[in-house]
N, C-alpha and C positions, 0 to 999 in steps of 0.2 A: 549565448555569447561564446566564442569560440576559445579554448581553451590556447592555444598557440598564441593566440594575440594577447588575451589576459595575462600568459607569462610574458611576454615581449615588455606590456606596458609596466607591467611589475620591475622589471630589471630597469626597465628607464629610469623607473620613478626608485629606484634602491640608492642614486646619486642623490642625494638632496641640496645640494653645494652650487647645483646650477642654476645660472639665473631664468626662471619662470615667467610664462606670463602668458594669463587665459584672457581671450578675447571674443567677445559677444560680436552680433550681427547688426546694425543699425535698427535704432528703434526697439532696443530692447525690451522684452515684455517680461514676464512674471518667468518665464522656465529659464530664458537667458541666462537672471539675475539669480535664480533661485538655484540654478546648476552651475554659475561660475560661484557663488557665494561658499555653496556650500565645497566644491571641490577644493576651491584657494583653502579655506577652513582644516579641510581632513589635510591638505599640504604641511599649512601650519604646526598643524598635531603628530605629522611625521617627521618635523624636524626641517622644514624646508624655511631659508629666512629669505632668500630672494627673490621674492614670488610678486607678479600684480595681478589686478583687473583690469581690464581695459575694455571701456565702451565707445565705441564712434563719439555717439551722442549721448544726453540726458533721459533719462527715463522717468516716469511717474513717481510723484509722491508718494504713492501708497505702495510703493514697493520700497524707499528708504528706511523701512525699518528695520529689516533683516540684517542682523548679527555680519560683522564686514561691512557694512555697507559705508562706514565711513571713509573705508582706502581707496575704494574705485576711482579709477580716474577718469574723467571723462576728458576724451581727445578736443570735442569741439571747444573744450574753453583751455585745454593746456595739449597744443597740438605737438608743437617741441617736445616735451618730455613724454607724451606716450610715443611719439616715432623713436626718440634714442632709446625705451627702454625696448621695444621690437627689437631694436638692432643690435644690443648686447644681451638678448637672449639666445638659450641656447637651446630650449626647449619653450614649444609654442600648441597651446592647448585651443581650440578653434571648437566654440561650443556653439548648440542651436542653430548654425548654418551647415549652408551646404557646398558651397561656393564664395570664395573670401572675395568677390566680388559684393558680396553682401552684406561686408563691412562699407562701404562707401569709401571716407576720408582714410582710412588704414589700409585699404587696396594695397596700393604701392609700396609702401612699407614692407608690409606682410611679405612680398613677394620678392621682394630683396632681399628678406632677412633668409639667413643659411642655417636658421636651427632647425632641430626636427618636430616635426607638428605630427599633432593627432586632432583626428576629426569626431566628435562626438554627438551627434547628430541624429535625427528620426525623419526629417524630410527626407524626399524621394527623390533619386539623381541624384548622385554625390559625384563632384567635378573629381579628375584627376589633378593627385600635386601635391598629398600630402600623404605624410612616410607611414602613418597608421590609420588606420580609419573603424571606426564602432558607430556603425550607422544601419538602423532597424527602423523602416518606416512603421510595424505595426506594433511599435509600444506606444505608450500615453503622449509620451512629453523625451525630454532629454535626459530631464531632473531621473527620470527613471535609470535610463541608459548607465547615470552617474552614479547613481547607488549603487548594482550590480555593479559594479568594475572597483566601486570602493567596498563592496563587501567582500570582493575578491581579493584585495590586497590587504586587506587587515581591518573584519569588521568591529573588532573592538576599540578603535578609534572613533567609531563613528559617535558623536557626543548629541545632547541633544540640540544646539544651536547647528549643526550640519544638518540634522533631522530636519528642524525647520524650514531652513532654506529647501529642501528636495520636496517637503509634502508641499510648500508654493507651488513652486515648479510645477509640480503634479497637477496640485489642486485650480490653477491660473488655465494651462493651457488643456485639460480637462471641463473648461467651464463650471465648475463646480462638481464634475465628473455626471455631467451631462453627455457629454459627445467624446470621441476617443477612448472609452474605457471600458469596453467588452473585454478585456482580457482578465482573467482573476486573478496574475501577476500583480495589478495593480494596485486591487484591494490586500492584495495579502502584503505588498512592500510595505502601504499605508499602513498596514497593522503593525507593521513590524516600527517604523517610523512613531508610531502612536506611545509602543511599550518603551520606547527612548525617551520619555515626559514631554512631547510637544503638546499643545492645545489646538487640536482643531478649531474648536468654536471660536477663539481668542483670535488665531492666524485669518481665518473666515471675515473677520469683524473689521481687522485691519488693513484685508483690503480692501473690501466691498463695501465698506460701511465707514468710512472715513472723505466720502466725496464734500466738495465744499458748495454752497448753496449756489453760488452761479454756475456748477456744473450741472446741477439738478434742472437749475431753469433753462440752460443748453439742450437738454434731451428734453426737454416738456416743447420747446419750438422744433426741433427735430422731428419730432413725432407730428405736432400740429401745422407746421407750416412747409415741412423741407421735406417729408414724404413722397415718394411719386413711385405709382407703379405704370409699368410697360402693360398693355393691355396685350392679349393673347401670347403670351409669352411669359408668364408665371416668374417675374421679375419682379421686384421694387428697390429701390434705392435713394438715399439720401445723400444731399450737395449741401457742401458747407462753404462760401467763401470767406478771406481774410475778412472784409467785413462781419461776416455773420460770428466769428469767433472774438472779433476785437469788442464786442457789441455785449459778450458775456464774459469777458476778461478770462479768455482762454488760458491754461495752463496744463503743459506736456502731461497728457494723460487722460483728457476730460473726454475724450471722444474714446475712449476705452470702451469696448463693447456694444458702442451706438449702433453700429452693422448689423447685429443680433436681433434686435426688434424686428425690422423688415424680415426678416427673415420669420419671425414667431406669425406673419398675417395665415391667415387660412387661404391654401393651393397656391402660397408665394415656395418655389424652392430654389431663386440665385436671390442673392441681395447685395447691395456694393454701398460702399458707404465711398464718398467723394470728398477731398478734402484740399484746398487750395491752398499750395506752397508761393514761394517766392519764383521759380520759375519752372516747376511744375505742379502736376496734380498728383496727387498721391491715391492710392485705390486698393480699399480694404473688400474681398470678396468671401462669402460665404455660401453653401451651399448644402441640399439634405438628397441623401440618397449615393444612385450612380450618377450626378451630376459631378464632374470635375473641373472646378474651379483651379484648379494648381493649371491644369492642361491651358485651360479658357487661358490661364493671366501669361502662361508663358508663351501664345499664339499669339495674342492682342495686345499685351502689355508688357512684355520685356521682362516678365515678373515671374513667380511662383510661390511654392509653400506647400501644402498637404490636398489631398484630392476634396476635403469640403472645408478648408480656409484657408490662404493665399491671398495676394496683393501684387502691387504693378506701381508702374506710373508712366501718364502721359505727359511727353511735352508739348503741350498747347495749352490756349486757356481755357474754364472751365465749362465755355459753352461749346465748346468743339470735341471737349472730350467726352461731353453729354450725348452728342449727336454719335461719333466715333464707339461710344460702348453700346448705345441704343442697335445702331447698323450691327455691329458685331455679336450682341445678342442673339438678332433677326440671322445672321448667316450661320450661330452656330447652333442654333437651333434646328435648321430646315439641314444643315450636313452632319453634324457627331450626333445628335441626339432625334433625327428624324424618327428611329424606332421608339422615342419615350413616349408613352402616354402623354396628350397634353391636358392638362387638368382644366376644366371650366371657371372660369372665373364666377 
């Protein structure tokens, strides 16, 4: 990280009197929550008392247990008050995106509001517009990004409820440090994270292992009945519609990781998980190797995210968007990846 900008954010942040406020991206996942949690936290502990969260939307159950999590505010059920408190900040912390287009409902807001934002980020293309920007697409996660900049400012703050929230972060959009984590940076922060009393196996337990028995029986039809793979084109993907999810008494978060399976079949390497909104579809993409799914979602679906996980959405219904990603498949297969090996089914 670059020495010049680490002092820049230092001095920002040496005001503590200003009204604060970090804001996640729609649909917030595990690094979001686990990099706004833990930053608002180390604020706290430096004296800052004007500080929020702010998330577009609702995020999963199994990430409410992290230390903070009772302030958050979520926009979609108190829209009022997270726009006023946007507009009487004065500093604006814009985490896990890349592009405040990817806040949804706080768009506009955001882009009104005259304070000074930093971007703290690991996705790839980072829009122009905001006054700082700390954005490394080859670390783990964010959660990472935030440690280094808070061990820069003062790492004996760091407590271990901050700790927490950052090895989430880590440990969520790492897959269990599955994918994302060739770099030894990451086991060695975790180390360092560890010697601050967090519990792996405990943090592990709470989010993986707290799903509720209709979500269980959701991925068991998933698998059995919603599977489908693309023949000659080393695809599979799974469709979910409002039926199929009112059917297992859906709740924000159950479809967490259902993309992942397709993806584990033998000589599958895109998978898309499908998921039917009120007027669009939503599109979880994953991918192994040099297939680039970030690229695929921002040609075909208005969308992005990291070169093997990314997402989109189509507007139309979800037999058109079936048809539409099938074709789209077929075209980018035979143009960007003509030179890949295609694997035999």
């Amino acid at each position: 990280m670059e020495t010049d900008k680490l002092n820049k954010v230092a001095g920002i942040l040496s005001d503590n009197t200003q009204n604060t406020v970090i804001v996640t991206h729609e649909n917030p996942d595990g690094d979001a929550i686990g990099s706004s949690l833990g930053l608002c936290q180390f604020l706290r502990v430096c004296g800052y008392q004007n500080i929020s969260v702010i998330c577009p939307d609702d995020y999963p159950s199994f990430l409410k247990w992290m230390p903070g999590n009772d302030k958050v505010i979520i926009a979609f059920n108190n829209f009022k008050k997270a726009k006023s408190i946007i507009g009487e900040a004065g500093l604006i912390f814009c985490i896990d995106f890349n592009d405040v287009e990817r806040t949804g409902r706080l768009e506009k807001p955001l882009r009104k509001s005259d304070a000074k934002t930093i971007l703290i980020d690991h996705h790839p293309q980072p829009a122009d517009g905001f006054d700082l920007v700390f954005s490394y697409i080859n670390v783990s996660s964010t959660a990472e990004i935030v440690y280094k900049l808070l061990k820069f400012i003062d790492q004996a703050r760091i407590d271990k409820n901050i700790a927490t929230c950052l090895f989430t972060g880590i440990m969520t959009d790492t897959g269990s440090f599955s994918y994302g984590c060739n770099n030894p940076d990451t086991f060695a922060i975790c180390a360092e994270l560890v010697k601050l009393g967090i519990n792996p196996e405990s943090i592990h337990r709470l989010v993986y292992d707290t799903y509720s028995f209709e979500r269980m029986k959701l991925l068991g039809y998933c698998l059995s009945e919603k599977l489908t793979i693309i023949p000659g084109f080393n695809t599979a993907y799974i469709c979910l519609t409002q039926k199929d999810l009112e059917q297992f008494n859906y709740q924000e978060g159950d479809t967490e990781g259902v993309v992942n399976y397709a993806l584990s079949i033998r000589n599958i390497d895109i998978a898309a998980l499908f998921i039917e909104k009120e007027d669009h579809v939503k599109i979880s993409l994953r991918s192994i190797g040099s297939i680039d799914v970030n690229e695929f979602a921002r040609k075909f679906f208005n969308g992005g995210g990291h070169a093997n996980a990314a997402g989109g959405k189509y507007y139309g219904d979800i037999d058109k968007t079936i048809k539409y990603f099938e074709s789209a498949v077929g075209k980018y297969r035979k143009g960007k990846f003509k030179t890949v090996q295609t694997l035999k089914q």
